[in-house]
C-alpha positions, 0 to 999 in steps of 0.5 A: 511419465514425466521427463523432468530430470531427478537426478544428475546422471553419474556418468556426468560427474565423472570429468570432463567429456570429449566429444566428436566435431558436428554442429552444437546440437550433435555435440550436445546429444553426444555427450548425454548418450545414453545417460538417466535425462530423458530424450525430451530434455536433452533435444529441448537443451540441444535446440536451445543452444544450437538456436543461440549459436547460430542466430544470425541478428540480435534479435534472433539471438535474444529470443534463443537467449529467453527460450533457454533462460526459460527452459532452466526454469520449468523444462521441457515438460508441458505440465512443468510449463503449466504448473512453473509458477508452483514448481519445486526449486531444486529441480528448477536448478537441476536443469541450470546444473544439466546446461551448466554440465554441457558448458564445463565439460565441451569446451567446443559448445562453451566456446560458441555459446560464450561467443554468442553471449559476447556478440550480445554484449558487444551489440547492446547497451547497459547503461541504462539498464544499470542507471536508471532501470526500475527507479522513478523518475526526476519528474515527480510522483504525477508525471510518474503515474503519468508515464506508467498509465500511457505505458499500460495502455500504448503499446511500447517499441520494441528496443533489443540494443537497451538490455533494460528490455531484455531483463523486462521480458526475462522477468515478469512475475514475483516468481521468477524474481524469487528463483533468481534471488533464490541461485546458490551462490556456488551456482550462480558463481559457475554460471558466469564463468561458463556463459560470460566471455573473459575476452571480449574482441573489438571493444574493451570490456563494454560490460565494466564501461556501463557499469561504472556510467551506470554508477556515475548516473545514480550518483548523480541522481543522489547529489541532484535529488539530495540537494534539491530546495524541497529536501535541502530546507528540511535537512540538518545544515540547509545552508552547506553546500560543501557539508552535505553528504549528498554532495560528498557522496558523488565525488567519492563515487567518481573517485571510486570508480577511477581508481577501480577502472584503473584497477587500484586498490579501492578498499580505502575508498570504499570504505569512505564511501560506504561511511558517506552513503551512510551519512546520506541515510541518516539525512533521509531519516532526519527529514522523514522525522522533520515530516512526521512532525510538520506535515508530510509532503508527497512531493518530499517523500517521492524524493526520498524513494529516489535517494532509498532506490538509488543508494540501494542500487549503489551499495550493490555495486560497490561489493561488486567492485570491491570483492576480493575473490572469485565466490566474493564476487559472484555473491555481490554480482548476484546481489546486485542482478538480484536489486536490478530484476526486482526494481525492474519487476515494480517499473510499470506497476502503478499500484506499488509506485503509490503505495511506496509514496503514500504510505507516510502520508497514510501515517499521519492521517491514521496518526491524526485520526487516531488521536481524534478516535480517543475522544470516542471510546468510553474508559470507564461507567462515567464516561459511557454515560456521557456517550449516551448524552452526547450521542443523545444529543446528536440524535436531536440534532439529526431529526432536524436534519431529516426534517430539513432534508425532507423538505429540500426533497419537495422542493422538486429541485434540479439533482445537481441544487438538490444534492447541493442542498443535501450537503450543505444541509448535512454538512452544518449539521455535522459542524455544529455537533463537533462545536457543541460536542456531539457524536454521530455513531457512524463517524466513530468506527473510521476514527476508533480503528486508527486509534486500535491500529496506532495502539497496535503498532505501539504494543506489538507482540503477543505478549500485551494481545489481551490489553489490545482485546479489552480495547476492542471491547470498549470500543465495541460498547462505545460504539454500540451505546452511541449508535442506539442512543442515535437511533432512539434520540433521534426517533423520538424527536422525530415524533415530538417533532411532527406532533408539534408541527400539527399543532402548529398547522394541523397537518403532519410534516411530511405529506403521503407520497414523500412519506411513501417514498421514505417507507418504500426507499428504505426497504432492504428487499425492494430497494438498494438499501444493502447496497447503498449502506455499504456505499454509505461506509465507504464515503464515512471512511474517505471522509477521515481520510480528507480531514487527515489529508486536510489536517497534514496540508495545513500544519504542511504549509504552516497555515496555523502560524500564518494566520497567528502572524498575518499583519493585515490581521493583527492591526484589525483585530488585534494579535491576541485574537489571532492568536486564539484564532490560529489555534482554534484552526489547529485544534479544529481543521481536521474535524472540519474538514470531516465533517464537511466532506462527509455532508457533501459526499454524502449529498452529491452522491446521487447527484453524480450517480444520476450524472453518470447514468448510475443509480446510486444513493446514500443510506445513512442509518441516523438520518434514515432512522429520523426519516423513518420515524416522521414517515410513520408519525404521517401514514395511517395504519395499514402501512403497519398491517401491511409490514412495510414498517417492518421493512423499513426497520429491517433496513435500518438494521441492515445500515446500523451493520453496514455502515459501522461495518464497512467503515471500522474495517477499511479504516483499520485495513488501511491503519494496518497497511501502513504501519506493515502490522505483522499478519502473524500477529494479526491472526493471534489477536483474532483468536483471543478475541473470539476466545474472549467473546465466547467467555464474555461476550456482554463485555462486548455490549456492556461496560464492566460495573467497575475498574476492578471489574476490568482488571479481574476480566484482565486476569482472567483472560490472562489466566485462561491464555497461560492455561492454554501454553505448554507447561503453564 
């Protein structure tokens, strides 16, 4: 039988107990006697504190201290201490209730275990702990992966006089941070009462010294960081000093701390303080949306989560400090522990320090993406049609690409020129489809998921789901009427294009060994294909992410107006022409920027793959589809009969899903991520879209005949989801 304790003993509820003089243990094991806790639990509680009551250095001291911390949560029980991670919490608690029940009612055993806990506090320091602990550092966002990387990999040195260690060791999962958020207040108020000495002999109250240099270190921080140049000349006053409520905040913080050291009345001040860290928070929203609208910086919003991180710890501790009561004060003590063991929880995880910082950036990249995403979904018959000629158009496009791609092939170049060629190749292909206002298939899923995400966040609720499902659905006959006006265009022209080449010079445009190797590469079953093609969806999503980051650097640093302004420029050319000019670089970097980035992905991908000893290759479905076609147009028959042909097609396919696939979902994953789109809402909206699907599912290929279509396939759908509600 499990020895987890599942009641409190009534003989404990009765008041205090005497117990007979011996060592912390013997006291303890007297005062269960034979009560409901299993044997197993009381030794373990017993050597717990017998171990912290006669430790003999600092050390020895904060192992006993984290062995009983760790015994309030998972017990004495082997299958506890396997399963803690699951375990229920009231039980979890009902151990702090079996110490606590030892503490309040021996009070020879709270004596010493208080004793121990004051010789910790006297040999420790928690300045740090309070000031600077689990916030990022001044140093910027670089430096700051910098140190987090060393620190995974270097084994750091052991401080036991830093407490900042201590909570580091006593807190190392999501878990165990959320049993201590989740104490009762009640509880948690007899927790300081029985383990926090109220006297402390030779030193004054070094507990409440930290506290408020912990303070005045993180007002420090917010005057520095708010009154940086970078956050400064983006603020609402840039110029005042004296108005700045950055500047403000840290002397009513030195003026609060005073007067409550002093033991003041500090309710005025307080107040004042909490409508100046107030003021600060508008500031930082100020600037955030001067970000959104000129450019993100990560620099600027790393300082921004220094001022959030600190204002955060600060608020805390001023209820501390402002608490009237007993219950009041513990509440706000364990807010503010509760602050400082999460905050230390995220101190070395790289990953969340890149999330927090970046997400803007992600914003405005899905942002800027998505209005370019507009542009690729079909609202009505008319403009399905122009896909089909747009799309049509890029088909031609790309079968001179694949021509030209075959012949830098042959050429038998070094991989670095070859891959060089590759890029360039596609890279002005891709270029002059966005200046003749073509479309390429596979640059449309990274750009319609933004557009879906942005809608999302603009229409959450699941009340609007359905006009979310019938987006869906243009996006799914955009996108499918694009890809197989690519892959047919540019079969086609494949074929016209080797036929006038024999004309020309009597023989096909590809000879039989390259075209061998095109049949032969394009297989699923012989080759990577499946995989390249999924490889080939991720470089389509990074590349819209360059051109957002691209975009968002130059509106950043103002590159529009400083080439419509530049005066080497205007005296040649004349200021009208820069003008025009300036805004063509507006209209157009960000599109530039893809395109670019996807051509050179996309050609020194094997190059560098052949670099690092990694056999990797790119597997596009419009250029393989072009490539396929003038293979076939210069083999001889057999190669049908032998069903390599069928391979090859069956390749194509297989990148047709992968590419669209890939790129469509990493693009709305990230959309998602940084708008924190609810996954609530995330699950009902798959549910209508499957409903819809099975109700309609050529609405997913075909275009509705009419707008009156549409809006019938609303109401109905609509219709169909008020059914399904009780009492519709």
């Amino acid at each position: 039988m499990s020895d987890e304790p599942t009641e409190r003993p009534a003989a404990l509820a009765q008041g205090a107990v005497s117990s007979a003089a011996g060592t912390v243990r013997e006291q303890v094991l007297a005062f269960f006697g034979p009560s409901s806790v299993g044997s197993e639990t009381r030794n373990a509680l017993a050597t717990h504190l017998q171990d912290l009551v006669s430790a003999g250095s600092l050390g020895d001291r904060l192992e006993a201290w984290l062995r009983l911390i760790h015994w309030t949560r998972v017990g004495a029980s082997p299958s506890l201490q396997v399963l803690g991670a699951r375990m229920r919490w009231r039980e979890a608690y009902l151990y702090w209730e079996l110490l606590l029940d030892v503490l309040e009612r021996v009070p020879a055993v709270r004596q010493d275990v208080q004793a121990a806990v004051g010789r910790i506090i006297q040999e420790t320091d928690a300045v740090n702990l309070i000031g600077s602990a689990g916030l990022p550092c001044d140093r910027g966002l670089l430096v700051e992966v910098g140190n987090r990387l060393v620190n995974k990999v270097l084994p750091s040195v052991r401080n036991d006089r830093d407490l900042t260690h201590l909570l580091q060791r006593q807190y190392r999962s999501h878990v165990e941070v959320k049993w201590f958020s989740g104490i009762p207040p009640r509880l948690f108020a007899r927790i300081l009462s029985a383990l926090i000495p109220l006297h402390i002999p030779e030193r004054a109250n070094p507990l409440a010294a930290a506290f408020a240099d912990g303070f005045r270190l993180l007002a420090i921080r917010v005057q520095a960081q708010g009154l940086s140049d970078k956050l400064r000349a983006r603020s609402r006053r840039p110029s005042s000093i004296m108005e700045s409520p950055f500047y403000r905040l840290a002397r009513t913080s030195e003026r609060l701390v005073e007067l409550w050291q002093a033991g003041a009345d500090i309710g005025e001040i307080g107040a004042v303080w909490r409508d100046t860290a107030a003021e600060c928070r508008n500031e930082m929203r100020w600037i955030r949306r001067r970000l959104e609208t000129a450019g993100v910086s990560v620099d600027i919003v790393y300082g921004l989560e220094v001022l959030h991180h600190c204002l955060g710890r600060m608020g805390p501790m001023v209820e501390v400090m402002t608490a009237q009561d007993d219950l009041l004060h513990a509440r706000a003590v364990h807010a503010f522990l509760s602050t400082l063991v999460e905050s230390s929880l995220h101190e070395g995880s790289v990953t969340h320090l890149l999330e927090s910082n970046t997400r803007l950036l992600h914003r405005k990249i899905v942002d800027r993406s998505g209005v370019t995403g507009e542009h690729y979904i079909a609202q009505s018959r008319r403009e399905y049609r122009q896909i089909w000629a747009a799309a049509a158009g890029g088909g031609i496009l790309t079968s001179f690409t694949a021509a030209i791609k075959m012949a830098i092939f042959t050429l038998g170049l070094a991989p670095f020129l070859a891959g060089l060629g590759y890029g360039l190749n596609y890279a002005v292909s891709f270029l002059l489809m966005q200046t003749c206002h073509l479309i390429l298939a596979t640059k449309q899923p990274a750009m319609t998921a933004a557009t879906l995400a942005t809608i999302l966040r603009e229409q959450a609720g699941v009340a609007r789901l359905d006009e979310i499902v019938t987006f869906i659905k243009r996006i799914s006959y955009s996108q499918i009427a694009a890809a197989v006006s690519n892959v047919l265009v540019v079969s086609a022209s494949a074929y016209v294009l080797d036929a006038v080449w024999r004309l020309l010079t009597g023989g096909p445009l590809l000879d039989p060994h390259t075209a061998e190797h095109v049949y032969e590469t394009l297989s699923p079953v012989n080759s990577g294909t499946v995989i390249f093609a999924a490889l080939t969806g991720v470089i389509l999503w990074l590349s819209t992410l360059a051109g957002g980051w691209i975009e968002n650097w130059a509106v950043y640093h103002t590159l529009p107006q400083a080439l419509a302004e530049h005066a080497w420029g205007s005296r040649v050319f004349g200021s009208e022409r820069m003008a025009r000019w300036a805004d063509g670089v507006s209209r157009n970097i960000a599109g530039w920027g893809t395109n670019v980035s996807l051509g050179m992905m996309l050609g020194m991908t094997p190059a560098l793959g052949m670099f690092f000893g990694i056999p990797l290759d790119v597997r596009h479905v419009t250029l393989s589809s072009g490539m396929l076609a003038l293979a076939s147009a210069s083999l001889q028959a057999e190669w049908y009969r032998d069903g390599w042909f069928l391979y090859a097609i069956a390749g194509v396919a297989v990148m047709f899903v992968l590419n669209l696939g890939v790129s469509f979902f990493l693009s709305l994953h990230t959309a998602l991520r940084a708008y924190d789109f609810p996954r609530s809402d995330m699950l009902e909206l798959a549910r209508r879209l499957l409903k819809e699907f099975v109700r309609d599912p050529l609405g997913f290929v075909l275009p509705p005949r009419d707008a009156a279509a549409v809006a019938n396939g609303q109401a109905e759908s609509r219709n169909a989801a008020g059914e399904q509600q009780p009492g519709g």
